[in-house]
C-alpha positions in Angstrom: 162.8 42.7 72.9 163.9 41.3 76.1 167.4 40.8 75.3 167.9 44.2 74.2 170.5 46.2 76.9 168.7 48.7 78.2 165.5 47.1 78.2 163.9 46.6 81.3 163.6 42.9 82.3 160.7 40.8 83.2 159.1 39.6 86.3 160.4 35.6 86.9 157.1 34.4 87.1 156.4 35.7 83.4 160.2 35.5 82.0 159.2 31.9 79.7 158.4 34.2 76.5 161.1 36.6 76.6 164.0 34.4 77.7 162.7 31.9 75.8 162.4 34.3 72.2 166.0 35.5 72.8 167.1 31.8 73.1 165.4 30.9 69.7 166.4 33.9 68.1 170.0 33.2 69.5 170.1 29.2 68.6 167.8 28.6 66.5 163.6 27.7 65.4 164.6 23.7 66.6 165.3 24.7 70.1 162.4 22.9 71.3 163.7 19.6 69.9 165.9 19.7 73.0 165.0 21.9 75.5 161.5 22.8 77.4 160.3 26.1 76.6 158.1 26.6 80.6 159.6 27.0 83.8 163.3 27.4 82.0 164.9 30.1 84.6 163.5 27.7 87.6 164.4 24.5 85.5 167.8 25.5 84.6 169.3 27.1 88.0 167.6 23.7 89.2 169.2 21.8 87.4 172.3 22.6 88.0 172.9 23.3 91.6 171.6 19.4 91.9 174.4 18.3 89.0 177.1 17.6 91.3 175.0 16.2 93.7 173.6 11.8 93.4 170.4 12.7 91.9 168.6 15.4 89.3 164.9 15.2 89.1 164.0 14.5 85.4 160.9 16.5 85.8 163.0 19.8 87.0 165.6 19.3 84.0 165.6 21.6 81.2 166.9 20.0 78.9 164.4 17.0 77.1 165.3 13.3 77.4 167.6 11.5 75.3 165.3 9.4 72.6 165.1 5.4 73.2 166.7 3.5 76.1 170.4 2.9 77.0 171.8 0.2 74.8 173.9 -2.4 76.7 176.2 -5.3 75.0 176.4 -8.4 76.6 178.6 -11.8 76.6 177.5 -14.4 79.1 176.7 -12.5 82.1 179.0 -9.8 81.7 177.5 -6.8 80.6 178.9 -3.0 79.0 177.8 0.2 77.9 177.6 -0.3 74.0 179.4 1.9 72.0 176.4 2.6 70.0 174.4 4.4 73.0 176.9 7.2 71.9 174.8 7.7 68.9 171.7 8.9 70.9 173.7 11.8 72.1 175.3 12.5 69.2 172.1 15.2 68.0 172.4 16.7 71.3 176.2 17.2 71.4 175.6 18.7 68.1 173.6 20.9 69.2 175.9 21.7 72.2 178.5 22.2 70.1 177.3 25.1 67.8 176.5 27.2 70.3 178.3 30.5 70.0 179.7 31.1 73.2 180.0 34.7 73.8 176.6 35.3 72.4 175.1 33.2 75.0 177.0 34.3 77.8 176.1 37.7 77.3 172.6 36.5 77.4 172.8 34.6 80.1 174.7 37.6 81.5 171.5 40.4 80.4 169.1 37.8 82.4 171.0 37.3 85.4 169.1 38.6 88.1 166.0 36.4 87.2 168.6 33.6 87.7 169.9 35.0 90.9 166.4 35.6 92.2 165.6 31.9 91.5 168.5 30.6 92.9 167.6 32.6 96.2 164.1 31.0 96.6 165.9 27.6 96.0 167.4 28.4 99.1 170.1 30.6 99.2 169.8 34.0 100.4 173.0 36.2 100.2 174.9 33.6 97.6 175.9 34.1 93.8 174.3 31.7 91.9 177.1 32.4 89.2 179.3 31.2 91.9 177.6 28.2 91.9 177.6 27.7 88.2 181.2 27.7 87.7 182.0 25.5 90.6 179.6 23.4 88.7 181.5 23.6 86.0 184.9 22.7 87.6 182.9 19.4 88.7 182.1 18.4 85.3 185.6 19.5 84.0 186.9 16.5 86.7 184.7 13.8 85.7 186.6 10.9 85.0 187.3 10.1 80.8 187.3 6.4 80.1 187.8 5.3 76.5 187.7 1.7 77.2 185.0 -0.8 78.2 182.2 0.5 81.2 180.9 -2.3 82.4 177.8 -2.2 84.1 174.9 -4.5 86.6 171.4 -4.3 86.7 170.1 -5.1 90.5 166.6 -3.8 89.9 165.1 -2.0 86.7 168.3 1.0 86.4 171.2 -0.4 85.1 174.5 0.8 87.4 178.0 1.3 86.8 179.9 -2.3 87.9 183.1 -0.1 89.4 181.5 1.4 92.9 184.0 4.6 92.0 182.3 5.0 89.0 178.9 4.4 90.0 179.5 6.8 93.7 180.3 9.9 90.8 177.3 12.7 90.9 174.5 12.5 88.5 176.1 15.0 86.3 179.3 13.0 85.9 177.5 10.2 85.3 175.6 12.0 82.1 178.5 12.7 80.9 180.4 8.9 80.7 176.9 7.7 79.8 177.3 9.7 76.6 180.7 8.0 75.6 184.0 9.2 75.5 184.3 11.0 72.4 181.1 13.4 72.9 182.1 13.8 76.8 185.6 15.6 75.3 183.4 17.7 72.7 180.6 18.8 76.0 183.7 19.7 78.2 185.4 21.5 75.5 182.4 23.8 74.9 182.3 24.1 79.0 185.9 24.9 78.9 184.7 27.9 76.4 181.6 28.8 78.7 184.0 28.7 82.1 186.2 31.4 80.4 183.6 33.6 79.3 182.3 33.6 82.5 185.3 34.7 84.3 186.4 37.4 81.7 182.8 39.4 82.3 182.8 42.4 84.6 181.7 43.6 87.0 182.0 40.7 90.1 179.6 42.7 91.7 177.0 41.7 88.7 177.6 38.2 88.3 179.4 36.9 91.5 182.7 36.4 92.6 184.2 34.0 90.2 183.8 37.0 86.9 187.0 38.9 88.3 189.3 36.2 88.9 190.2 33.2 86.6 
């Protein structure tokens, strides 16, 4: 098996069955509810180098869509993120939640240099994309936590945040207000976890700079 130490690893371009088995045997048979199954080292490294930045392609994103579309409340012209489009997450966070954290960092950790081979054709030559992930991290960690009332505007078909500080925030910090207060403290909780484990691991040489320091 792939995720066996000691066992050699596999090229990128055929890493979907391996990576993907150790994932399923590591989280479980409905790991396909959420997350694509081709193209996951490209889609995930992806995915989150563009997180802090105003736009993630859908297509490139490994994990699947949230089901149904965002559900608004109105009165008069004003107009809010309902409460109840936390409920469409809710499966997700779930999910999110019971992943056990060493587990997968050690994983992620056996697989690394398909992730740091990707991140190089993306563009980066010479750079740790573990770097990248936990300054990724950080940026989720300071998204803004609003327990109150988002109010939002529609100028075309995508609805927008009505506060221009809220709505200049990256696409990933936007995910996670879109999600609702209660699940963005769960998410951030379990990145706290990841963050940690990420830092602890040895050696810095393996994984990037940020695994010696904290």
């Amino acid at each position: 098996p792939a995720d066996t130490p000691g066992e050699p690893l596999p090229q990128l371009a055929e890493s979907d069955g391996p990576f993907g088995d150790a994932l399923a045997a590591l989280l479980g048979r409905n790991l396909p509810q959420f997350v694509y199954m081709d193209d996951m080292v490209h889609r995930i490294v992806a995915t989150i180098d563009n997180l802090p930045r105003d736009y993630v392609a859908p297509k490139l994103m490994p994990v699947k869509p949230v089901p149904g579309l965002l559900i608004t409340d109105s009165s008069g012209e004003a107009l809010a993120l309902s409460p109840k489009n936390a409920e469409r997450y809710a499966p997700y966070v779930s999910f999110v939640d019971a992943v056990p954290t060493e587990a997968m960092v050690a994983l992620y950790a056996r697989f690394y240099p398909l992730f740091q081979e990707q991140y190089e054709k993306l563009g980066y030559p010479g750079k740790y994309f573990n770097d990248r992930l936990v300054e990724v991290i950080d940026h989720l960690l300071s998204a803004p936590e609003n327990d109150g009332t988002l109010r939002l505007t529609q100028p075309r078909i995508l609805y927008q945040f009505a506060d221009p500080k809220l709505e200049r925030l990256s696409a990933g910090q936007k995910i996670l207000l879109r999600m609702g207060h209660a699940n963005e403290l769960k998410v951030k909780s379990k990145l706290r976890e990841i963050r940690q484990a990420l830092v602890s691991m040895a050696p810095a040489s393996a994984l990037g700079r940020h695994d010696s320091r904290s």
